[in-house]
N, C-alpha and C positions, 0 to 999 in steps of 0.2 A: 510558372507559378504566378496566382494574380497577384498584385499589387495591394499589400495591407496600409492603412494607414495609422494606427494606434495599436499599443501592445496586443499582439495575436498568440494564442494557442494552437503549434501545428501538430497536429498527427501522423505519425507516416502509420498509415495502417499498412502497409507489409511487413514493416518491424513488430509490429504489437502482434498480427496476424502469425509469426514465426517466434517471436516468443510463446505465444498461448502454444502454439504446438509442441511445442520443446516439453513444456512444463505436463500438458498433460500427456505427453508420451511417457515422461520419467513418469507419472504417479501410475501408469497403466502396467507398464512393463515392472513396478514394483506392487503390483497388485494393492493400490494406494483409491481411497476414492479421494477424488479431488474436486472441492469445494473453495475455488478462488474469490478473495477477497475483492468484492466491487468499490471498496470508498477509491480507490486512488482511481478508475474512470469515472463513475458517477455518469453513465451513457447509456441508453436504452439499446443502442445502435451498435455498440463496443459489444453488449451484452451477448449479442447475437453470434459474435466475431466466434465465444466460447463456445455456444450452443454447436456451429458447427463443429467443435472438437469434442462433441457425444457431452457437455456440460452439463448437469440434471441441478447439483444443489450447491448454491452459492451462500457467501458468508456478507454480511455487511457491519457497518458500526452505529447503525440507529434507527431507531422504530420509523423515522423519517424515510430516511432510504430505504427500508425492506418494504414501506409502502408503495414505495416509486417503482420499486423491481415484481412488485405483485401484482402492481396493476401489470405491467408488461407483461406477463406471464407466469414469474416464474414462483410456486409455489413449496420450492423447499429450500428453507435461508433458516442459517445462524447467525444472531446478532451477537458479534465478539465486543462486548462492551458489557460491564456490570452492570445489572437491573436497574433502571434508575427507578423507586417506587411511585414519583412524582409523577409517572407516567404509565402507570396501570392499566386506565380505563383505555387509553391507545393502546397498549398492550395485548388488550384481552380481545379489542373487538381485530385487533389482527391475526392471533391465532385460530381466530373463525375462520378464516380463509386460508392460511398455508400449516404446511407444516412448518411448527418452528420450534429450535433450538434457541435457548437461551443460556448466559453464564451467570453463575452464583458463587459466593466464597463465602455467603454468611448466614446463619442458619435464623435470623431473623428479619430478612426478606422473603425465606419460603413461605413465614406467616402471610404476607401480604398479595401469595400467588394462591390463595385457596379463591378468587373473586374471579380468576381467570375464565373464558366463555367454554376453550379448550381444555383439554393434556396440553402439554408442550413438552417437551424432552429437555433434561437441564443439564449443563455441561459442570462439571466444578472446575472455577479456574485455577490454575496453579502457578505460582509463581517459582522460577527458578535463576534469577541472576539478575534480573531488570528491573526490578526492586520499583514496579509500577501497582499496579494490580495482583490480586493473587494470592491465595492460598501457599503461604512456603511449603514447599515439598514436605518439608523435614515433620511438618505436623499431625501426623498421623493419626491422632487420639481425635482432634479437631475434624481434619475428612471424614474420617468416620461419622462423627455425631453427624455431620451435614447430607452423608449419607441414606441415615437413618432415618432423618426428616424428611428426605426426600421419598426413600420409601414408604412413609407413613402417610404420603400424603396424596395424589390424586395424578401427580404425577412422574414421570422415568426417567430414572439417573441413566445417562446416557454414558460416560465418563468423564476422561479428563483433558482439558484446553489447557495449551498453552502456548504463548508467545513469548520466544526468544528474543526480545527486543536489544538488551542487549550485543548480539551477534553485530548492530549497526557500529558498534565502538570499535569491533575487529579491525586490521589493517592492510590484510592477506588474507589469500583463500585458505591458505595451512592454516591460521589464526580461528577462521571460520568455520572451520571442521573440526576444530578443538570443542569450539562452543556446542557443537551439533552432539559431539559426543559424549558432554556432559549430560547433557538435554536427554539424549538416548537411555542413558542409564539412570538419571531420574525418574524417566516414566514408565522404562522398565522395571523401577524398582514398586513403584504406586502400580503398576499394572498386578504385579506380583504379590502382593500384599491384600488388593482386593479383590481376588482374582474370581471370589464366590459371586461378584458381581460382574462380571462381566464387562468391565469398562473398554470403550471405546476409545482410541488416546489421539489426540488431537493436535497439532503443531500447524505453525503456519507463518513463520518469518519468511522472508523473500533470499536473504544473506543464505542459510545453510538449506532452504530447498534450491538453489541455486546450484551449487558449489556440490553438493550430499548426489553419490547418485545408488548408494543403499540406504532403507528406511528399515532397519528391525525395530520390529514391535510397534512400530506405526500402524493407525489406520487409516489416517486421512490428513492431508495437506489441506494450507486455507493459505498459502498466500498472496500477495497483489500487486504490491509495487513492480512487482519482474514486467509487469504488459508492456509496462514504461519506463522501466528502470529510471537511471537519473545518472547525477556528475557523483555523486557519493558514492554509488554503488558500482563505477567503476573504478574508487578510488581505492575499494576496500576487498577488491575484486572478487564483487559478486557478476560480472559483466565486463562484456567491453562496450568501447563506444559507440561500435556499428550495431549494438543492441538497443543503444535508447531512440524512444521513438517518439519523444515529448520534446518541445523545442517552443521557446517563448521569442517572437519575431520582434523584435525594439527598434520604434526609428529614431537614429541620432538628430537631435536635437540643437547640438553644439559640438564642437571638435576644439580643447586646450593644445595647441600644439608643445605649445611649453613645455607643459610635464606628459604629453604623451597620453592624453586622456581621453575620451568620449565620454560625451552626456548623454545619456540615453533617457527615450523617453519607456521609464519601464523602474517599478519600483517595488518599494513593501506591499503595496496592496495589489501586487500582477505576482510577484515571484515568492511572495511570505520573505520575512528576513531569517529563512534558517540559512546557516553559513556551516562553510567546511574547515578548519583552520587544517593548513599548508605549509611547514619552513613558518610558523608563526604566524604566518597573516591570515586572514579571513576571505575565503574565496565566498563569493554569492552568485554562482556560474559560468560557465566557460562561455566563452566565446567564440564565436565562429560565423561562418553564413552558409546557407543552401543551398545543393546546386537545383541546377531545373526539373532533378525527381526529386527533390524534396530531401537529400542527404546530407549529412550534416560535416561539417569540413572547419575544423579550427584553426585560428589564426595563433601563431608563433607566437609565445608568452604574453598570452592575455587570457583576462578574467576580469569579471566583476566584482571591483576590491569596494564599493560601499554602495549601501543605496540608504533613500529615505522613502518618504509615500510614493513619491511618483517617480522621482527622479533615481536613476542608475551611475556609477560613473565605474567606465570602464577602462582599466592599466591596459595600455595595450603598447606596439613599436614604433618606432620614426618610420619601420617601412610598411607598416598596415597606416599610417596614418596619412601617409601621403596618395596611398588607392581610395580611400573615402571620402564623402563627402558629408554635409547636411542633409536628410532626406534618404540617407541610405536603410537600410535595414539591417541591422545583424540579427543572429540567433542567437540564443542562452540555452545552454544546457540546463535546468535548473537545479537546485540542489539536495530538492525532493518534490516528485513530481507529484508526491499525492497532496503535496500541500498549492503546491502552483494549479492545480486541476480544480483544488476548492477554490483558491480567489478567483478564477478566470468565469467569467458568465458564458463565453462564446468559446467553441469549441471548431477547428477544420481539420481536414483530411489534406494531405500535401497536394492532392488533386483537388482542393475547392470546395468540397463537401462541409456541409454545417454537420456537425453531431447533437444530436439530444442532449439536454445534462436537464439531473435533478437541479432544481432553484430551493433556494431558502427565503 
C-alpha cells in the first residue's frame, strides 16, 4: 500500500463490492426492487460497483447529488429528503431529465409543485419511531387529505417512505428485528387502509435490511450505509468488522507515553465528531492498521477517546505503544462512514486508485 501523508480515506472495494452483492441478492430473492441510497458514497465510480449488480434506480438526499448521479447516467432517483420549496426551480429543471420520486408530509407544498417542468412521482413520508421527519403513521385522516391533493393534482402518489432511523439506537440484531417488525406492521397497516390506491411501500434503513432476511409487504429497499458499514454498525450488529470497508488512515503526530496516548493527525473535520458511547465513555473510532491488501486489523483496547478540528487522541496499550513510532499511520474505523465520506474531499481504493466524489 502507498505511502499517505495526511488523513486519507481508504476503500477496500472488495468489501463494498461483497456487500453490494449480499444486499442485492436479498432484495432479488425477496422479490424486492432495490434502490440503494448514494449519499454515504457520494462516487460516480462506487456508482458503477452497483450497476454491475443489474442496479437501475437509486435514492439520494439532494437536488445536488441527484444532479451529480444524472449527469453520470443514471436516470431514475429518489430524493429521500422533504421538498425543500427554496429549491423548486432546481427542482423542476431536473425532473426534465430523470424520472424522479420525491417525498412530501404536507399538503401545502404540493401547492408549490404545480411550477414543476415534469410529473414526478410523490412518496408520502411516514414516520414511525424516529421522531425525525414524517407523517406519524397513526394519522390517517391527515394521509388521506395529502392523498387527495395529490390526486388532484398533475402528479402520482406513488406511496409510502419510510426510514427506520431509529433501528440505529438498537443494541443487538434480536433488538433490531424487533424494530423491523414494528415497521412491518405499520406499513402494513397504511398499506391496507389505502389499499384503492395502490401504494408502493418503501423502507430503507441499513440496521434491519441488514439483519431482516423476509420483507412482507415491502416493495422496495433504499438503504446505503451497508456499502460501508462503520464501528456502530458493528456494534449494534448490523455487521461485522471484516464488512467495513471505509477506513480513515491518520498519521501520528505525537506519542504521550505517560498516559498511553497517540496524537493523531486526524480530527472533527476528517471523522465529523459523531461518537459511540461504550461502558460510558465516548469512542470516536477503532483503531487499528492495514495490512498490505488493505484489511483492517485492531490493536488490543484502543479507540479514539477525543478529537477536536484536527487533532485525534487515541487510548491505546504500553504494548501498542512501544511498536510505534511518529510518522506511523493507523486506521480508524469511523463511527459513521456516511458522515466521514462527506468531510473527506479525497477518496482511494486500498490498491491506490483516486475515486470521483461529488464536491460542494
Amino acid at each position: 500500500m502507498q505511502k499517505y501523508t495526511i488523513p486519507t480515506l481508504i476503500i477496500n472495494e472488495s468489501i463494498a463490492r461483497a456487500n453490494i452483492k449480499r444486499m442485492a441478492t436479498k432484495a432479488r430473492n425477496n422479490g424486492l426492487s432495490f434502490e440503494p441510497h448514494f449519499k454515504t458514497h457520494q462516487s460516480k465510480e462506487v456508482g458503477e460497483w452497483y450497476r454491475d449488480e443489474g442496479v437501475e434506480a437509486i435514492t439520494v438526499s439532494s437536488i445536488s447529488m441527484a444532479r451529480y448521479f444524472a449527469v453520470n447516467g443514471w436516470d431514475k432517483i429518489t430524493i429521500a429528503f422533504p421538498v425543500n420549496i427554496l429549491e423548486i426551480n432546481e427542482l423542476s429543471n431536473l425532473s426534465r431529465s430523470v424520472t424522479l420520486t420525491i417525498l412530501v408530509q404536507d399538503r401545502e407544498v404540493l401547492t408549490e409543485l404545480t411550477t414543476l417542468g415534469n410529473t414526478v412521482n410523490i412518496f408520502i413520508e411516514i414516520g414511525a419511531g424516529y421522531h425525525r421527519s414524517g407523517v406519524m403513521h397513526d394519522e390517517l385522516d391527515r394521509i388521506g387529505e395529502i392523498i387527495s391533493s395529490i390526486s388532484n393534482s398533475k402528479h402520482y402518489f406513488k406511496g409510502f417512505y419510510c426510514h427506520a432511523g431509529h433501528s440505529y439506537k438498537a443494541r443487538s440484531s434480536k433488538s433490531i428485528k424487533v424494530v423491523y417488525e414494528e415497521l412491518e406492521s405499520i406499513m402494513s397497516t397504511l398499506k391496507s387502509h389505502f389499499i384503492q390506491h395502490k401504494p408502493h411501500i418503501a423502507v430503507g434503513d441499513t440496521p434491519t435490511c441488514s439483519v431482516v432476511d423476509s420483507f412482507k409487504g415491502i416493495d422496495s429497499i433504499h438503504p446505503g450505509n451497508f456499502v460501508y458499514y462503520d464501528y456502530t454498525q458493528t456494534q449494534i450488529g448490523s455487521c461485522n468488522i471484516s464488512q467495513v470497508a471505509a477506513y480513515l488512515l491518520c498519521p501520528i503526530v505525537a506519542i504521550q507515553k505517560d498516559r498511553n496516548e497517540l496524537i493523531m493527525y486526524g480530527g472533527g473535520v476528517h471523522l465529523s465528531k459523531e461518537a459511540f458511547e461504550s461502558n460510558g465513555q465516548k469512542h470516536f473510532g477503532l483503531v487499528g492498521q492495514l495490512d498490505e491488501n488493505g484489511n483492517f486489523e485492531a490493536f488490543k483496547e484502543s479507540y479514539v477517546k477525543s478529537i477536536s478540528q484536527e487533532h485525534g487522541i487515541v487510548s491505546t496499550t504500553p504494548d501498542a505503544i512501544v511498536t510505534l513510532r511518529v510518522g506511523d499511520l493507523v486506521a480508524i474505523l469511523p463511527i459513521h462512514s456516511c458522515m466521514t465520506v462527506d468531510c473527506m474531499q479525497h477518496i482511494f481504493t486500498e490498491k491506490g486508485k483516486l475515486l470521483s466524489k461529488l464536491t460542494k
